[in-house]
C-alpha positions as CSV (number, residue, x, y, z in Angstrom):
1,X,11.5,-13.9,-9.0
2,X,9.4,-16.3,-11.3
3,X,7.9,-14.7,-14.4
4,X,4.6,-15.4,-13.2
5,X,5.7,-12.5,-10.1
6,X,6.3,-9.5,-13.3
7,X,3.5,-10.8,-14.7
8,X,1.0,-7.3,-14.3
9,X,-2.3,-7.7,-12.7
10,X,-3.7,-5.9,-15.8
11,X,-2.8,-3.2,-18.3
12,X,-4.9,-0.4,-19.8
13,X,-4.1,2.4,-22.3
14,X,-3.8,6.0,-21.2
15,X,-4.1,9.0,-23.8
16,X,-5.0,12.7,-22.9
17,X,-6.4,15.7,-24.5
18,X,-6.6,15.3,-28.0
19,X,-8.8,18.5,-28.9
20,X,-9.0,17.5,-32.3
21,X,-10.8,20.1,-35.2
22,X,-10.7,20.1,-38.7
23,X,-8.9,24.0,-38.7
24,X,-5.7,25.1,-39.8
25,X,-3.3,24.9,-36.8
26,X,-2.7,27.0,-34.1
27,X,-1.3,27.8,-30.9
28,X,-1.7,27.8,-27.3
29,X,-2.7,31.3,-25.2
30,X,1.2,31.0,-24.3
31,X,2.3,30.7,-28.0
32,X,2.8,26.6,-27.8
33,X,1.9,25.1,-31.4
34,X,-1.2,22.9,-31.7
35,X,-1.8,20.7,-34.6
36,X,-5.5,20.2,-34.4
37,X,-6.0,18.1,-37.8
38,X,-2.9,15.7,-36.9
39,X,-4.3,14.9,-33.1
40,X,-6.8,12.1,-34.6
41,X,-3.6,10.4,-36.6
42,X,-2.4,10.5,-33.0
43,X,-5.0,8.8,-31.8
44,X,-5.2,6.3,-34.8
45,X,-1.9,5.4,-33.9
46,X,-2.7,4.9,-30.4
47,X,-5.5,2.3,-30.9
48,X,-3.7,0.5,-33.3
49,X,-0.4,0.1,-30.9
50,X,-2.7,-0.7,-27.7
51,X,-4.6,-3.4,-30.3
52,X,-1.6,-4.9,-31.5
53,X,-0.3,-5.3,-27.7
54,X,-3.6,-7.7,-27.1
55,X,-3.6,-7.5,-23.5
56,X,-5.3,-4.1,-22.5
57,X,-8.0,-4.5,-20.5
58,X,-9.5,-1.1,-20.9
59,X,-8.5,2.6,-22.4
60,X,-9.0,5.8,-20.1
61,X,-9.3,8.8,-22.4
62,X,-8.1,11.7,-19.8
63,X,-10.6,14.5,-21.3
64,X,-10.8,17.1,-24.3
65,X,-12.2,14.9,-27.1
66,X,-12.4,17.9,-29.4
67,X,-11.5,21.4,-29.4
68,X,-12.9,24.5,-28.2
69,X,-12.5,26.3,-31.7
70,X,-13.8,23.6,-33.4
71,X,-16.9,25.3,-35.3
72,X,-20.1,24.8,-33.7
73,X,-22.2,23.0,-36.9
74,X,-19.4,20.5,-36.8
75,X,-19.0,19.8,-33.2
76,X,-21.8,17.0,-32.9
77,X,-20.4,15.6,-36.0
78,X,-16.5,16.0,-34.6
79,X,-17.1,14.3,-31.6
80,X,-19.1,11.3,-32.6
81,X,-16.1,10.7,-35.3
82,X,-13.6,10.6,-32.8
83,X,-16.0,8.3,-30.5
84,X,-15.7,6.1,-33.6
85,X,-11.7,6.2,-33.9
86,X,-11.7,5.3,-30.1
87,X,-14.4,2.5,-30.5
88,X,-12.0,0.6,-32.8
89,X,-10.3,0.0,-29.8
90,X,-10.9,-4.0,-28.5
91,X,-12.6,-3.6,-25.5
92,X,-14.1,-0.6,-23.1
93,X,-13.2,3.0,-23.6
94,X,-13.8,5.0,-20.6
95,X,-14.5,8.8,-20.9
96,X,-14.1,12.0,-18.7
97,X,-15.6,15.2,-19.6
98,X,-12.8,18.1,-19.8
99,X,-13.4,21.7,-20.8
100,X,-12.9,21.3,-24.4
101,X,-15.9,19.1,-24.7
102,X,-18.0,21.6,-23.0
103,X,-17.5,24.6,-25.1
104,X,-18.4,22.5,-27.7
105,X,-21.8,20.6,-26.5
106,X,-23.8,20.9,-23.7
107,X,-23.5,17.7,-20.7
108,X,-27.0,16.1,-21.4
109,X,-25.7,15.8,-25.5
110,X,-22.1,14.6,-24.7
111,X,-22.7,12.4,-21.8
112,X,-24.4,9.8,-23.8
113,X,-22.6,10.2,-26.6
114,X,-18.9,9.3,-24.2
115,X,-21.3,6.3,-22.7
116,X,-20.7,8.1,-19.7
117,X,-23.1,5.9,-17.3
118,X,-25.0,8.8,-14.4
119,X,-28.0,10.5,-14.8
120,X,-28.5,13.9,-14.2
121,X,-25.6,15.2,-15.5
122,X,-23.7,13.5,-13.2
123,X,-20.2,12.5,-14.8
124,X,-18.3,10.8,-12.4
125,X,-18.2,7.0,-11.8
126,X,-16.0,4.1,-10.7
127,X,-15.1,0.5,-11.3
128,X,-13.4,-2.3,-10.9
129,X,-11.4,-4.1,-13.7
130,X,-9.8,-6.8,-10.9
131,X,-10.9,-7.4,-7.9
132,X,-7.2,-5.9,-6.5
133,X,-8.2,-2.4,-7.8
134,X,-10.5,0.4,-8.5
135,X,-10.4,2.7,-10.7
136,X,-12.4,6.4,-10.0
137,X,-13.1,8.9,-12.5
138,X,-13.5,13.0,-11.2
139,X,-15.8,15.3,-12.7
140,X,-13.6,18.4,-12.4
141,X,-16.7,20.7,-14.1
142,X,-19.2,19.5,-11.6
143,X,-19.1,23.2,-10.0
144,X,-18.5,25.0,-13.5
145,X,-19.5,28.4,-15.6
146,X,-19.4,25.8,-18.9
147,X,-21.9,22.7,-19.7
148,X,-24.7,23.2,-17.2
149,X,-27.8,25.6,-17.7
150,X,-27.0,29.4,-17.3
151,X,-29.7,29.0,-14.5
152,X,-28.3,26.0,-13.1
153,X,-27.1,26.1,-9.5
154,X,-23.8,24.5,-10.2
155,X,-23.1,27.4,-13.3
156,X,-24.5,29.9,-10.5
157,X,-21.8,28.7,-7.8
158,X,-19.1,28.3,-10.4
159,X,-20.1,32.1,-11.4
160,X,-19.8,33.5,-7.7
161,X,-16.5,31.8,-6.9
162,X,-14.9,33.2,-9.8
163,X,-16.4,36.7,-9.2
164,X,-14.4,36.7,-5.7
165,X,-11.3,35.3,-6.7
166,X,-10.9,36.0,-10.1
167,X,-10.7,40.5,-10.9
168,X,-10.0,40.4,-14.3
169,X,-13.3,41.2,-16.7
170,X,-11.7,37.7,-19.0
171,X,-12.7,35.2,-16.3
172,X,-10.1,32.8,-18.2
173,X,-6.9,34.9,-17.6
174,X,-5.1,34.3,-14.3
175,X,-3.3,37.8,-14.9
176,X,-2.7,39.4,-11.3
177,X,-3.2,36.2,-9.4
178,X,-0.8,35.3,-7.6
179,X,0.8,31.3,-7.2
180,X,-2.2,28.7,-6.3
181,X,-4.4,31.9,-6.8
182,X,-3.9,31.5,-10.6
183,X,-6.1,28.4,-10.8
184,X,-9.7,30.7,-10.0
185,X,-10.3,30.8,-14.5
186,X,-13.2,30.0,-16.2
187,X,-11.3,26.9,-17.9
188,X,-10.6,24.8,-14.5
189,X,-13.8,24.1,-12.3
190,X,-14.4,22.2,-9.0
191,X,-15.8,19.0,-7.0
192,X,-19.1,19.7,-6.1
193,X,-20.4,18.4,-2.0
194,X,-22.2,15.1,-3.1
195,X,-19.8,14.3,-5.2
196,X,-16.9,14.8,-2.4
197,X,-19.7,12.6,-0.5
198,X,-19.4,9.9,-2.6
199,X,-15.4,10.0,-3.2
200,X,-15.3,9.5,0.6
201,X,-17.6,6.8,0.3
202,X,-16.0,5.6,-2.2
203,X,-12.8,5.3,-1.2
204,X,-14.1,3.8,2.2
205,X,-15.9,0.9,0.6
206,X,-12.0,0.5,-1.4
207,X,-10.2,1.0,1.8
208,X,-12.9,-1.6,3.7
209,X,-12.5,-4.2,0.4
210,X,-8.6,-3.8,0.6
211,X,-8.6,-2.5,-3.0
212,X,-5.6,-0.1,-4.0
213,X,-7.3,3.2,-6.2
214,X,-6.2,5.2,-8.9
215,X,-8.0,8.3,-9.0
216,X,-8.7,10.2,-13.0
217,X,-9.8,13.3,-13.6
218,X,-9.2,15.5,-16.4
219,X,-8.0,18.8,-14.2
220,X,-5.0,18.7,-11.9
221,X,-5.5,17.9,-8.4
222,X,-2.1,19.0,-6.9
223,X,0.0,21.8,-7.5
224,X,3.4,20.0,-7.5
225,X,2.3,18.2,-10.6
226,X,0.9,21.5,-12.8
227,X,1.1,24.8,-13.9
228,X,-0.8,26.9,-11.2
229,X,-3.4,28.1,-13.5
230,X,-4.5,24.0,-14.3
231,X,-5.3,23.3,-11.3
232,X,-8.7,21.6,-10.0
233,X,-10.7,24.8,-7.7
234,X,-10.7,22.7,-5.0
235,X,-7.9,20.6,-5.2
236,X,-7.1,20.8,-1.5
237,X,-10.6,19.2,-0.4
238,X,-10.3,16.4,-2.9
239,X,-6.7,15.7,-1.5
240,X,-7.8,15.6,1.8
241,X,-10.2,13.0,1.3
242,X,-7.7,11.3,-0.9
243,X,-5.0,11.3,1.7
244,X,-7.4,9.7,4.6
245,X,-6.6,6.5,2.7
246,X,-3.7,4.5,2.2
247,X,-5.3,3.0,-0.7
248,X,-5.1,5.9,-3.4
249,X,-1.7,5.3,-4.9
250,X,-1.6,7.7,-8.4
251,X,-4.0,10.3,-9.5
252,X,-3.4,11.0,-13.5
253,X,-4.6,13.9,-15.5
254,X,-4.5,15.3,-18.1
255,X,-5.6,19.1,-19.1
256,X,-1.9,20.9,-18.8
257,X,-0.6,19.6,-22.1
258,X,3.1,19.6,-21.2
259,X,2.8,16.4,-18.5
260,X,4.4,16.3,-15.3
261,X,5.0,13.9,-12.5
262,X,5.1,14.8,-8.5
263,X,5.0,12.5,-5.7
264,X,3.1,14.6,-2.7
265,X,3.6,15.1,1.4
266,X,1.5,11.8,1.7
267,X,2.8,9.4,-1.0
268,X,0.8,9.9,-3.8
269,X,2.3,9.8,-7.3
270,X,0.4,12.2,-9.9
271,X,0.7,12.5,-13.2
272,X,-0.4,14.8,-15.7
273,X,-0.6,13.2,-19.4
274,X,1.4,15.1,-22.1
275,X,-1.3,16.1,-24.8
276,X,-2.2,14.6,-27.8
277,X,-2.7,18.0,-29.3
278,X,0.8,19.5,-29.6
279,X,2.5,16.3,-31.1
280,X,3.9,17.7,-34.2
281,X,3.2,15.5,-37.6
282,X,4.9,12.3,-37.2
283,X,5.1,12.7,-33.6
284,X,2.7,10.9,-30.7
285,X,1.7,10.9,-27.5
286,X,-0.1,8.4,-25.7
287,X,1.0,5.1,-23.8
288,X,-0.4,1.8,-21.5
289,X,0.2,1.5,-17.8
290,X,1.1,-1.8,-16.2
291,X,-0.5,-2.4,-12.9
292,X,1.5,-4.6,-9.8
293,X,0.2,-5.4,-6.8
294,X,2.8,-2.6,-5.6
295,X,3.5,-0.4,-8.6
296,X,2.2,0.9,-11.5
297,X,4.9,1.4,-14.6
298,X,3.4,3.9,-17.2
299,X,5.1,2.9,-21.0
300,X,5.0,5.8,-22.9
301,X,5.1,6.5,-26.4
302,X,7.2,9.2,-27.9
303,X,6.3,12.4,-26.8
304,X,4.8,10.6,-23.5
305,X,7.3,10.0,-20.7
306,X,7.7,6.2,-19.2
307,X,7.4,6.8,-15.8
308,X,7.4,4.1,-12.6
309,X,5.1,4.7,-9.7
310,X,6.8,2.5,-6.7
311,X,4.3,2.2,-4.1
């Protein structure tokens, strides 16, 4: 095998839910530690190490720029800074919106401020960093109770499917839900029609260019992968359009803070990103993925696992 054969097509750098604030730190519902003034060191770190390695093509930021208990006055301020920290990166950041960044502003402010490119509101998007691959980023808030208009029909759907799953007054507690069940809280949302629509479309116009797929999105889109309560609404329907075609080989996310990995019935590897957020001082999380024509190898840093995705 000639070295021109381990040679990657491309590399891009991976890092997930760093939630930073400037507050004393804290810890999870479940008691987990979170170290909200350390995260940005995190992620200083990370641009330097993924600018020092000189051959990232791109960065994916998986979601949850800054925290939901970041105080309100300073969440315009907050997230513009870390914007900046991820700007010093050389070349293109691309951005997802996760829950986090909803509590704290509302989609028409952040969207512009992530560069996120659709009108509307919309927040998902694809491209193509080789002509071998595509890369597709999920708006898992598109049907959601946070970052739209209270009038809005997409708060108003997100509103009625959690009044019939969901019992509990807290609409972010799972308690009394039982196994996939768990996943009906306020903090996880769904994939709205069109934008199913234009996944399938997607994926066909991939599938037609013979263009292998890696499919983002902040929430988790298969239980194997996650803690039942961060999960994606409508995980199932996603997957089912995912698994019409061969060409969607990993789906990475981020959102569930302790990482996991699962291949699924049909092949596909996902993996959830450990977070960013509960790295201890001196600790890190964060990492590059080399992409083959037939696998994907996932070099982790410290608190993130390496991981190989054969395909």
């Amino acid at each position: 095998m000639g070295s021109a054969a381990r040679q990657p097509l491309f590399s891009f750098g991976v890092i997930a839910d760093v939630q930073y604030a400037d507050i004393p730190d804290g810890r999870s519902f479940l008691g987990v530690p979170r170290y909200y003034r350390n995260s940005i060191l995190v992620l200083q770190r990370a641009v330097e190490t993924w600018n020092q390695h000189g051959n990232l093509k791109f960065v994916i930021n998986m979601g949850d720029i800054v925290d939901g208990f970041c105080p309100k006055d300073q969440s315009l301020a907050a997230t513009k800074k870390l914007v900046r920290e991820f700007d010093k990166f050389n070349g293109p950041v691309y951005h997802m919106i996760g829950n986090h960044c909803l509590y704290n502003l509302p989609r028409e402010e952040l969207l512009p401020l992530l560069k996120i490119p659709g009108c509307d509101g919309i927040a998902y998007y694809d491209f193509s960093p080789t002509p071998e691959y595509r890369i597709v980023v999920l708006d898992g808030y598109d049907i959601s109770a946070v970052g739209w208009p209270q009038d809005h029909p997409n708060t108003i759907a997100a509103l009625k499917i959690l009044e019939e799953k969901n019992p509990n007054s807290e609409k972010n507690s799972p308690a009394g839900l039982e196994d996939v069940e768990r996943r009906f809280v306020k903090y996880n949302g769904g994939v709205g029609e069109k934008q199913l629509q234009w996944l399938d479309s997607v994926l066909q116009d991939a599938s037609n260019s013979n263009q292998r797929v890696i499919v983002c999105g902040h929430v988790p889109m298969s239980p194997g992968v996650a803690s039942k309560a961060a999960l994606l609404w409508n995980y199932d329907e996603v997957m089912n359009i995912i698994h019409k075609y061969d060409s969607v080989k990993v789906c990475l996310s981020g959102h569930d803070h302790k990482g996991g990995y699962f291949v699924d019935s049909h092949g596909v590897h996902h993996r959830s990103l450990e977070a960013a957020l509960e790295c201890p001082p001196g600790t890190y999380s964060f990492g590059y993925i080399d992409v083959y024509e037939n696998k994907l190898s996932l070099v982790g840093t410290d608190r993130m696992q390496s991981t190989d995705f054969e395909s």
